[in-house]
C-alpha positions as CSV (number, residue, x, y, z in Angstrom):
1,X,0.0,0.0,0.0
2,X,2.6,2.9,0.6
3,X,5.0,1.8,-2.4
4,X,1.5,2.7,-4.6
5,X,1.0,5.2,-2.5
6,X,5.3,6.5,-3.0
7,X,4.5,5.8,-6.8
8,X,2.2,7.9,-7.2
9,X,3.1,10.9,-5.6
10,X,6.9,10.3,-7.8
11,X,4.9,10.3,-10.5
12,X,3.0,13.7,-10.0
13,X,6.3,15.1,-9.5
14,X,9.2,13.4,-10.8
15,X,9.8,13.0,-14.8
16,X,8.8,9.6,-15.9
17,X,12.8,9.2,-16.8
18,X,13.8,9.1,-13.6
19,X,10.7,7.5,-11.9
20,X,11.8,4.3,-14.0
21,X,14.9,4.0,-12.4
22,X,13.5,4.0,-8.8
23,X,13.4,0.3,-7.5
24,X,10.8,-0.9,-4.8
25,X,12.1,-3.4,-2.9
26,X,10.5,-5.7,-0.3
27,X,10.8,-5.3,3.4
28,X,14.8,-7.2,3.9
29,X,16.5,-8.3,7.4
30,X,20.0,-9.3,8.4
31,X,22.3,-10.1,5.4
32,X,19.2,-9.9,3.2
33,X,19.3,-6.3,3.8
34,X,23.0,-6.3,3.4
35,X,23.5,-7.7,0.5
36,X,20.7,-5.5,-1.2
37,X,22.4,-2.3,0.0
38,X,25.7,-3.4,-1.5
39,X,24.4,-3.6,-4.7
40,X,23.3,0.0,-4.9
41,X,24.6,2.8,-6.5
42,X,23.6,5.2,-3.9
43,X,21.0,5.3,-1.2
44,X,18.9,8.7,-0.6
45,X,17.7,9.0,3.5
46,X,14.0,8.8,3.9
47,X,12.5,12.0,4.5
48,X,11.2,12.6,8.3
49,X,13.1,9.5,9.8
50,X,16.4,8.3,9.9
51,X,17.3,7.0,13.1
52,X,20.7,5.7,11.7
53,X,21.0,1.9,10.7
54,X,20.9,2.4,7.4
55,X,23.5,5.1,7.4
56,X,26.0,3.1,9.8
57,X,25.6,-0.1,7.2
58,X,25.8,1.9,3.8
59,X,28.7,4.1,5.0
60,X,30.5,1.1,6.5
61,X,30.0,-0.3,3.2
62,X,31.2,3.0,1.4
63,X,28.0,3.4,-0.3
64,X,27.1,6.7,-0.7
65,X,24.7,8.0,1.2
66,X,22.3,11.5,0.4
67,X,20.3,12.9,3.2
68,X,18.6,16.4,3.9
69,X,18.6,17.3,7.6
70,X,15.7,17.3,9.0
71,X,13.7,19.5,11.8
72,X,14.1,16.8,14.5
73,X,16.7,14.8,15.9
74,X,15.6,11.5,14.0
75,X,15.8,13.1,10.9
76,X,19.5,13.7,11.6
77,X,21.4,10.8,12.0
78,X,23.0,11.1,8.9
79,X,24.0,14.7,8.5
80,X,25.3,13.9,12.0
81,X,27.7,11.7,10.9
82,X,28.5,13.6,7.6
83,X,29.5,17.0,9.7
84,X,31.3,14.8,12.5
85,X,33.7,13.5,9.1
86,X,33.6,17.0,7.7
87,X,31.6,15.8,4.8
88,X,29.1,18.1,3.4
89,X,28.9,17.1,0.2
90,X,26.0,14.7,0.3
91,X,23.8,16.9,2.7
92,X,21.0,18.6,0.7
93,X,20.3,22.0,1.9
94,X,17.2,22.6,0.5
95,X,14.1,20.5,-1.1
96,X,15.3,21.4,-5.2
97,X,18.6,20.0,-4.2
């Protein structure tokens, strides 16, 4: 229900182009979720929440990883980390970028 739901607001706002090359997944634990996440490119921090598993695994993995700080602590864990390395590079400052 929320990937259609995801899908649908992408495509009211995303180009078709780029929609295609977003990948749903299903829900993956342990080395499941491992092994998916070391065969990506990149992985972009969900929006409102980020409490930082995800970023600990795909920076230990040297994946990079794109975030956009958020208003509240868990929507920080990965700018956290960025600024702690001094790396600003992958922190978005506004919505656009």
């Amino acid at each position: 229900l929320l990937t259609d739901q995801l899908k649908k607001r992408f495509a009211t706002r995303i180009p078709e182009a780029l929609t295609n090359r977003i990948i749903f997944r299903p829900f993956a634990q342990g080395d499941d979720f491992f092994h998916c996440l070391r065969a990506m490119d990149a992985v972009m921090d969900p929006l409102h929440f980020s409490f930082g598993t995800t970023v600990f695994l795909a920076l230990g993995a040297g994946i990079p990883f794109v975030t956009w700080e958020g208003q509240f602590l868990r929507g920080r864990a990965a700018s956290y980390h960025y600024h702690d390395m001094g790396i600003t590079d992958l922190i978005a400052a506004t919505q656009e970028e």
